[in-house]
DOKOL-804819 format. One line per 3 residues: number of its first residue (from 1); their letters; for each residue x, y, z of N, C-alpha, C, O. Coordinates in pm, whole numbers, plus 50000, padded with zeros to 5 digits. Example, Ala and Ser with C-alpha at 12.3 -4.5 7.8 and 13.67 -1.06 7.14 Angstrom:
<nodes>
1) as) 51319:49431:50780:51230:49550:50780:51320:49670:50780:51424:49668:50846 ~ 51285:49775:50708:51367:49894:50714:51290:50003:50787:51341:50114:50804
</nodes>
This chain:
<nodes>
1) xxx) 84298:15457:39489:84331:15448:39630:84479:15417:39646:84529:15309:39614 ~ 84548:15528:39702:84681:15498:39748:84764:15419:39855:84881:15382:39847 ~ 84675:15403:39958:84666:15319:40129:84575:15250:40100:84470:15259:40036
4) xxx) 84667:15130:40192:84606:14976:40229:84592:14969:40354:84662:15058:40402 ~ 84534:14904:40445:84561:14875:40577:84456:14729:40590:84347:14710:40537 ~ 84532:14642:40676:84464:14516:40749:84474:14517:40873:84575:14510:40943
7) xxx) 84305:14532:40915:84277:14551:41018:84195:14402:41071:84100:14343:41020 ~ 84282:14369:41205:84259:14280:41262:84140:14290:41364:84168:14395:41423 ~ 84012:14238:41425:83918:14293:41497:83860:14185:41598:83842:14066:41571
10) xxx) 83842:14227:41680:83778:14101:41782:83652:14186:41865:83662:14300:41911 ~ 83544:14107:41869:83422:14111:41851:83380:14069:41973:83447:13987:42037 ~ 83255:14124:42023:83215:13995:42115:83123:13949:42054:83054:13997:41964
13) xxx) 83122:13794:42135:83035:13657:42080:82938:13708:42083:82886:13787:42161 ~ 82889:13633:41940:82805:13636:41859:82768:13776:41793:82663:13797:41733 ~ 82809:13813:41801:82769:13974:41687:82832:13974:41587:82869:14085:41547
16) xxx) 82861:13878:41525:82977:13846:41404:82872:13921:41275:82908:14007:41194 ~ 82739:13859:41287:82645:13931:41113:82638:14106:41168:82656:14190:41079 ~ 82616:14150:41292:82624:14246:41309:82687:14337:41270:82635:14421:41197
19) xxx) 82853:14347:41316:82953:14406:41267:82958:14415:41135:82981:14518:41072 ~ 82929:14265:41074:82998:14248:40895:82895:14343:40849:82916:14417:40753 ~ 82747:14344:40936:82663:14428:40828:82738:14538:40868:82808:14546:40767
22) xxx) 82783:14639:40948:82797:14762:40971:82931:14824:40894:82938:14937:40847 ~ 83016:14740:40894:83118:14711:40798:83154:14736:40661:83242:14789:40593 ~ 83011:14652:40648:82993:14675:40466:82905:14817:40420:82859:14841:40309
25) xxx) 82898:14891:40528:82835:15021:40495:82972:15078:40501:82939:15195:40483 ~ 83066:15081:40510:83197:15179:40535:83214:15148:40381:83229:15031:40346 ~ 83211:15236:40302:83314:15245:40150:83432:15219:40143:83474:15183:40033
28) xxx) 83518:15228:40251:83660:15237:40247:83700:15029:40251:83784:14956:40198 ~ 83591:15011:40339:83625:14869:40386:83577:14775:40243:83462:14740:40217 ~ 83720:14743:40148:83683:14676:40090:83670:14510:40041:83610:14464:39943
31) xxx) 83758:14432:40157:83704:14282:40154:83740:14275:40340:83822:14329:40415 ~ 83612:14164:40359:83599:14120:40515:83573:13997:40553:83479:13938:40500 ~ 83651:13935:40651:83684:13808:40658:83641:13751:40789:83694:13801:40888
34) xxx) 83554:13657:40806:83533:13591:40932:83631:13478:40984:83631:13376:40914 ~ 83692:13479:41065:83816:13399:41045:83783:13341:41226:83700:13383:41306 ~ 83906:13212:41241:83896:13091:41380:84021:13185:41438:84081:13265:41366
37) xxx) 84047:13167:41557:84154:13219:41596:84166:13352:41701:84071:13400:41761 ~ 84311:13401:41707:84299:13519:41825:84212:13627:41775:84158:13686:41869 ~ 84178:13677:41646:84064:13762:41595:83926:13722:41555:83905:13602:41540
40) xxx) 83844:13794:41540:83679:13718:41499:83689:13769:41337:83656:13703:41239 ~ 83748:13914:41339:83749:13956:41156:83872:14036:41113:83945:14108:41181 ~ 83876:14009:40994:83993:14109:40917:83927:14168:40820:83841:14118:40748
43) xxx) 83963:14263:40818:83921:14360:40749:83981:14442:40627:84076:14516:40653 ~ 83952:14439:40546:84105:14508:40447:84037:14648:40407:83925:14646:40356 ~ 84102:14764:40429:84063:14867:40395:84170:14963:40330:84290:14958:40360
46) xxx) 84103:15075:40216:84168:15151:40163:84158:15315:40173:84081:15370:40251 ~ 84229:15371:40102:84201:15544:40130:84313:15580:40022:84386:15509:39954 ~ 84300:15708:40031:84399:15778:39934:84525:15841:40087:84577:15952:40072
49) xxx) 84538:15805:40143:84616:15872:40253:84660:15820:40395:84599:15879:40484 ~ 84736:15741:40433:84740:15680:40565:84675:15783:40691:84655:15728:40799 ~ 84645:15926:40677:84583:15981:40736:84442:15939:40718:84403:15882:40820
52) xxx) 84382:15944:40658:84245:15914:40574:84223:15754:40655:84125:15748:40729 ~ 84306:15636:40644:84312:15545:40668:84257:15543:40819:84155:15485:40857 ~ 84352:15623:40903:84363:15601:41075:84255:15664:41092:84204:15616:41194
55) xxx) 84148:15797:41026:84084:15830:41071:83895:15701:41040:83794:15694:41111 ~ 83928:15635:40920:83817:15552:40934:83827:15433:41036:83720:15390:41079 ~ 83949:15374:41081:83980:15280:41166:83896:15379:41318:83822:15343:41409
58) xxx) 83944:15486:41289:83891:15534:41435:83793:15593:41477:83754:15593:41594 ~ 83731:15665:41356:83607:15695:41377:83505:15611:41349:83399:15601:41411 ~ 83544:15543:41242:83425:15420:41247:83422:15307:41262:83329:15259:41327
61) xxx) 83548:15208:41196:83553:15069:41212:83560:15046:41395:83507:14951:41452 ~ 83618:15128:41447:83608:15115:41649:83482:15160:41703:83443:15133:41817 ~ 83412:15239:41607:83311:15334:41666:83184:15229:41678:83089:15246:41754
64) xxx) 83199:15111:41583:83117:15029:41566:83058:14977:41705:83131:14990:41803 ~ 82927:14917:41723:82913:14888:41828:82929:14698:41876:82883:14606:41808 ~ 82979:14688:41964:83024:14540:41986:83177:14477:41951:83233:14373:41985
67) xxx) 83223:14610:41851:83396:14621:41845:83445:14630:41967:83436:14730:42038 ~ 83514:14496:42005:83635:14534:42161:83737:14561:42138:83771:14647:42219 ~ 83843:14529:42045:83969:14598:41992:84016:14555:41855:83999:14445:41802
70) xxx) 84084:14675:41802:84143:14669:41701:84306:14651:41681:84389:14697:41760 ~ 84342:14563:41542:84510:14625:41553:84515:14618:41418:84479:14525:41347 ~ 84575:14748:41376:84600:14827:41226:84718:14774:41159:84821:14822:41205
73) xxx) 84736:14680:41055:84869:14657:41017:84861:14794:40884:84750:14844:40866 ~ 84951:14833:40820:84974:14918:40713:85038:14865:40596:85155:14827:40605 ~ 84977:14857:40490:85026:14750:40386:85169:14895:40338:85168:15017:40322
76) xxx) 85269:14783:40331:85380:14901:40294:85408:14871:40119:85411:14963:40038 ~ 85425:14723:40082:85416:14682:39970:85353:14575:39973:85353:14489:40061 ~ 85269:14580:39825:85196:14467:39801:85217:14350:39697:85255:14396:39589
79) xxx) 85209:14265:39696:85258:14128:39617:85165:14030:39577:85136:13930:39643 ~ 85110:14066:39448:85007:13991:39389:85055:13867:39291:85147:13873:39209 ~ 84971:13753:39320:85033:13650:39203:84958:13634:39063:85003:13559:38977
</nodes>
């Protein structure tokens, strides 16, 4: 996988197991985070193509039901310790 993207997601209350289950059916979506704060989840997802990328953010991670909005960061470089 060549593309990264962290996708930030806000949910409505209480559908938090919902989403994560629907989530973890996407292949691309490979770690997901329930987090306090202005988002309910992050999402880290991959692809071979920032095209590839925008089209799972949009056809599915939004398509989800109980998703109210998304915001796509694009990993440009990554920095592992």
């Amino acid at each position: 996988m060549g593309q990264k993207a962290i996708v930030l997601i806000n949910i409505e209350i209480g559908s938090e197991e919902e989403v994560l289950s629907q989530l973890a059916k996407i292949p691309n979506v490979k770690e997901t985070y329930l987090v306090y704060g202005v988002y309910d989840i992050v999402a880290v997802i991959e692809a071979n193509t920032q095209d590839e990328l925008r089209e799972i953010v949009v056809k599915h991670v939004r398509r989800i039901p109980k998703v109210r909005s998304t915001t796509t960061m694009m990993v440009i470089e990554e920095h592992k310790r």
